[in-house]
VODREN-27380 format. One record per residue: residue number from 0; z, y, x of N, C-alpha, C in turn. Coordinates in pm, 1 decimal. Atoms other than C-alpha are relative to their C-alpha. Layout:
<atoms>
+-----+----------+----------+----------+----------+----------+----------+----------+----------+----------+
| num |     n_up |  n_north |   n_east |    ca_up | ca_north |  ca_east |     c_up |  c_north |   c_east |
+-----+----------+----------+----------+----------+----------+----------+----------+----------+----------+
| NUM |        Z |        Y |        X |        Z |        Y |        X |        Z |        Y |        X |
...
+-----+----------+----------+----------+----------+----------+----------+----------+----------+----------+
</atoms>
This chain:
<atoms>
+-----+----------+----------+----------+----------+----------+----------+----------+----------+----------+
| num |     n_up |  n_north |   n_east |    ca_up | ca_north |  ca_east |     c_up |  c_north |   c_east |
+-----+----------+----------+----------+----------+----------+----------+----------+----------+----------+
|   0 |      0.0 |   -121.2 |     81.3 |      0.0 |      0.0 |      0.0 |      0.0 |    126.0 |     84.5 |
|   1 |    -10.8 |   -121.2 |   -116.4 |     38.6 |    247.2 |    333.4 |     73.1 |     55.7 |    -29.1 |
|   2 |   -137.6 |   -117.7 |     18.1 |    277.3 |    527.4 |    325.9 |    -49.2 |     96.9 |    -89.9 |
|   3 |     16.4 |   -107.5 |    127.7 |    361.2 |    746.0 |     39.7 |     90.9 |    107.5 |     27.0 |
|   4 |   -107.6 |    -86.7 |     73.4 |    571.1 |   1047.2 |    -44.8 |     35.8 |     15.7 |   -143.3 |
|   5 |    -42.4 |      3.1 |    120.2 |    730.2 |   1097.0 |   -341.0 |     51.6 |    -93.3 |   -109.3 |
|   6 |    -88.7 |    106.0 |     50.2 |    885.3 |    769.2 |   -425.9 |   -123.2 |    -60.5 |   -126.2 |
|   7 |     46.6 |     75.0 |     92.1 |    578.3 |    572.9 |   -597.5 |     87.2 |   -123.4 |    -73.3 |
|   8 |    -65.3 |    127.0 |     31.8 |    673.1 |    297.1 |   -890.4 |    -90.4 |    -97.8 |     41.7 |
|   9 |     45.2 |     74.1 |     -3.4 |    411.2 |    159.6 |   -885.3 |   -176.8 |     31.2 |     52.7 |
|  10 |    100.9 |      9.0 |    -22.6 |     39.5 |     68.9 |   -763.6 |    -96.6 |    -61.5 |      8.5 |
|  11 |     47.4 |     98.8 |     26.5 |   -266.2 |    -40.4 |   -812.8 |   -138.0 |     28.3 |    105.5 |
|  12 |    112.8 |     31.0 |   -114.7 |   -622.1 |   -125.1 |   -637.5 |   -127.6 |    -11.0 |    -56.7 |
|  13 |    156.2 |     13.8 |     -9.5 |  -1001.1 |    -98.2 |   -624.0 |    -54.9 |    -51.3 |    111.2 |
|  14 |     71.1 |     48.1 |   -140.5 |  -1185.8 |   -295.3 |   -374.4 |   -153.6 |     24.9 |    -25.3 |
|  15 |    134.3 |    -75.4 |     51.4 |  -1519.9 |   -122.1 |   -326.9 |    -66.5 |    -62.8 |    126.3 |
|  16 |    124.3 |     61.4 |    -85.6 |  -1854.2 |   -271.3 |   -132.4 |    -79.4 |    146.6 |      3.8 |
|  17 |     71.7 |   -183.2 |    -50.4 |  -2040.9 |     24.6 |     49.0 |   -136.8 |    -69.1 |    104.4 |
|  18 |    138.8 |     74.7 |    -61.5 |  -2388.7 |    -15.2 |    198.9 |     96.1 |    -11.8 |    205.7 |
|  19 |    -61.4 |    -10.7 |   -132.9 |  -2359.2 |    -50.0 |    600.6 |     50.2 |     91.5 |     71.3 |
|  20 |    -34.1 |   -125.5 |    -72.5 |  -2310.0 |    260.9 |    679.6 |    150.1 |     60.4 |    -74.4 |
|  21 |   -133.6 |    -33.9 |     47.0 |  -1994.1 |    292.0 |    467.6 |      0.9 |     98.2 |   -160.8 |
|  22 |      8.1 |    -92.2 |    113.3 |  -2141.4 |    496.8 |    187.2 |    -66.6 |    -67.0 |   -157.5 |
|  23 |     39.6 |     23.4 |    100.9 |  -2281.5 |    482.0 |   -143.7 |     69.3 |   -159.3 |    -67.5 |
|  24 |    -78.7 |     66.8 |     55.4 |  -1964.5 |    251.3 |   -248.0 |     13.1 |      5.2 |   -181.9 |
|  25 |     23.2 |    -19.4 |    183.9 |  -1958.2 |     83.3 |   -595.8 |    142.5 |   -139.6 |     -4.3 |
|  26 |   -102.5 |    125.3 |     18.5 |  -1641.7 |   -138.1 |   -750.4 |      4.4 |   -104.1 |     31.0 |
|  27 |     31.2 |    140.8 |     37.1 |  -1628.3 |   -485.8 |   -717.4 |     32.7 |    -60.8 |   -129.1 |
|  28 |    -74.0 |     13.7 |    122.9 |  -1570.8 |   -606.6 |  -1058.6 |     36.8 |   -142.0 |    -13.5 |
|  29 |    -87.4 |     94.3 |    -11.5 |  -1249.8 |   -814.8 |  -1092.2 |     85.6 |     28.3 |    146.9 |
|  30 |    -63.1 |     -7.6 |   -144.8 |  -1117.9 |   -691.3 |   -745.5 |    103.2 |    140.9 |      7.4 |
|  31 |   -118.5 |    -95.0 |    -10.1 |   -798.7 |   -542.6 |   -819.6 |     98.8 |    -19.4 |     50.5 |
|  32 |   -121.1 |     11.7 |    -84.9 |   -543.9 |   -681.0 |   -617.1 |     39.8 |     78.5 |    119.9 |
|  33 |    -21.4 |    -24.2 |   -135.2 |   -373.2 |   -619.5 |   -321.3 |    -76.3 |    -50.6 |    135.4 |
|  34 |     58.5 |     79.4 |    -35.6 |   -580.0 |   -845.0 |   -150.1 |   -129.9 |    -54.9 |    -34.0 |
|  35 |    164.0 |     62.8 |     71.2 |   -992.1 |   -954.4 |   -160.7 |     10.6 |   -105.8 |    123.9 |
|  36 |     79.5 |    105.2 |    -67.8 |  -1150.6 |  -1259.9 |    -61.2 |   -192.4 |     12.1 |     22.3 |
|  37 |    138.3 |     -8.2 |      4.6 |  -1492.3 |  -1199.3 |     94.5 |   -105.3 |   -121.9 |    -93.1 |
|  38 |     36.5 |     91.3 |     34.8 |  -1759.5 |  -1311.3 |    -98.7 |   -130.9 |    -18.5 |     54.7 |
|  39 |     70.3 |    -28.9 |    -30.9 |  -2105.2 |  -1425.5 |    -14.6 |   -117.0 |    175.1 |    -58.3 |
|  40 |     86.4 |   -149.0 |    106.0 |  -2254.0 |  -1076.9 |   -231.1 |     32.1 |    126.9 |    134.6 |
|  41 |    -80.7 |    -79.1 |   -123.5 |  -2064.0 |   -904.8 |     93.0 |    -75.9 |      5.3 |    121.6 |
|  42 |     91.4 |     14.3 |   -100.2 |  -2295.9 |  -1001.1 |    343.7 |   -107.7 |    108.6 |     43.3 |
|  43 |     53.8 |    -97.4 |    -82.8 |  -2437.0 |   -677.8 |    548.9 |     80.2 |     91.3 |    -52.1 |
|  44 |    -16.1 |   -119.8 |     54.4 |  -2249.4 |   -462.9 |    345.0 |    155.2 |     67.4 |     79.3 |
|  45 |   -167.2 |     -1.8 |    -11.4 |  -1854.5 |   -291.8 |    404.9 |     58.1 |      6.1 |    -76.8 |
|  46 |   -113.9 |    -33.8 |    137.2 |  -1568.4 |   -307.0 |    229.4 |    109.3 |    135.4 |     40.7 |
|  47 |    -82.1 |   -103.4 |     -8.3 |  -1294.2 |    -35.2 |    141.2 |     60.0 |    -51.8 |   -128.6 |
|  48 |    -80.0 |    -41.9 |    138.0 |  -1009.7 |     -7.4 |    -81.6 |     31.8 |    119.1 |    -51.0 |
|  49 |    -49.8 |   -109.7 |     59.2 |   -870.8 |    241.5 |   -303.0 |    140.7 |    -19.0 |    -81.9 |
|  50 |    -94.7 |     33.0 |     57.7 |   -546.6 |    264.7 |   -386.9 |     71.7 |    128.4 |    -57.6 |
|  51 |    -69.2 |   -119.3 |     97.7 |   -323.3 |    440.7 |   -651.5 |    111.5 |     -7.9 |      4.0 |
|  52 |   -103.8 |     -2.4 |     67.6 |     -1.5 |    536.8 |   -637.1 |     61.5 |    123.7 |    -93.6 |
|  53 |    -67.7 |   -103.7 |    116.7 |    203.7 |    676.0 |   -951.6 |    126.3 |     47.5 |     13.1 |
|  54 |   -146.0 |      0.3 |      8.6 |    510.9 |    797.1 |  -1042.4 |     13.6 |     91.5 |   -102.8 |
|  55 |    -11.2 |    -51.6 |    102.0 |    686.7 |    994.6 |  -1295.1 |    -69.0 |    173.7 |    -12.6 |
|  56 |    100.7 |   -102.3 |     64.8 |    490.7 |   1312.8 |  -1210.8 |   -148.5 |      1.5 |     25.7 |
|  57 |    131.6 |     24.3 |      3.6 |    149.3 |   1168.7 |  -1170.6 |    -36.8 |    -99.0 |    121.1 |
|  58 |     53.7 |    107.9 |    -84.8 |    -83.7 |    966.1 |   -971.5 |    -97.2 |     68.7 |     90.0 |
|  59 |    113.8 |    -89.9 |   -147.1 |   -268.7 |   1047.6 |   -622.3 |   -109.3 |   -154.3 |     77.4 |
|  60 |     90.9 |     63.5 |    -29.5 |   -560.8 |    808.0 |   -499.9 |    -36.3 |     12.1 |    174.3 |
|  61 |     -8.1 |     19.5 |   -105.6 |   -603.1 |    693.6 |   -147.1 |   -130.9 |    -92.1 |     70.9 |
|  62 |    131.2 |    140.4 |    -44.7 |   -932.9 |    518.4 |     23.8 |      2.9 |    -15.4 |    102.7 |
|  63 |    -19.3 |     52.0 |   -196.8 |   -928.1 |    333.3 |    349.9 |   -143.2 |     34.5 |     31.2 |
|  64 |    103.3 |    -33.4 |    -42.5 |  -1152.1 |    374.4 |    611.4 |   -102.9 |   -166.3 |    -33.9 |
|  65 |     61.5 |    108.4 |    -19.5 |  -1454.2 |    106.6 |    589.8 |     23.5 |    -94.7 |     73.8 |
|  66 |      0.4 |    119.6 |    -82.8 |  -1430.9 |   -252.5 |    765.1 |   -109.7 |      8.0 |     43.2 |
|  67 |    104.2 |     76.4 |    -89.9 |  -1683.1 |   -353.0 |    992.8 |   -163.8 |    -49.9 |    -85.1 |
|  68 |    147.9 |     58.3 |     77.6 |  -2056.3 |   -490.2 |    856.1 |     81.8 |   -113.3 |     -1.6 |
|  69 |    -60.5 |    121.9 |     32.6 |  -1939.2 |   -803.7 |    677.4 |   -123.2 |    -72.8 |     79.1 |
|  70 |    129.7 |    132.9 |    -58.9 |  -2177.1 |  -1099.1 |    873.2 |     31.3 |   -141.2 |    -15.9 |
+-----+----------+----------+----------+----------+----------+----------+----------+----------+----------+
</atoms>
């Protein structure tokens, strides 16, 4: 979940596929955990997450940097 301020309860996840160069990222759909399992659909592309944390005065959104060309 990385480091927060403001005492998140809770959080949740987007795991996003981005061409090779890291851009033009689109959801994976069904890939909301904490955790993905590459799949073959992954192959040349990168991954990134996005993560949310909330709390009682709102929610702030967080995206990692890209992984590597999946091969």
């Amino acid at each position: 979940t990385g480091s927060w301020t403001g005492t998140p309860t809770s959080f949740s996840f987007r795991w996003q596929r981005c061409d090779a160069g890291g851009a033009n990222c689109v959801d994976i759909p069904g890939a909301t955990s904490g955790t993905y399992v590459l799949d073959s659909a992954d192959l040349g592309s990168t991954l990134r997450v996005a993560v949310t944390a909330r709390n009682s005065v709102g929610e702030v959104t967080a995206v990692s940097a890209p992984t590597s060309v999946v091969s």
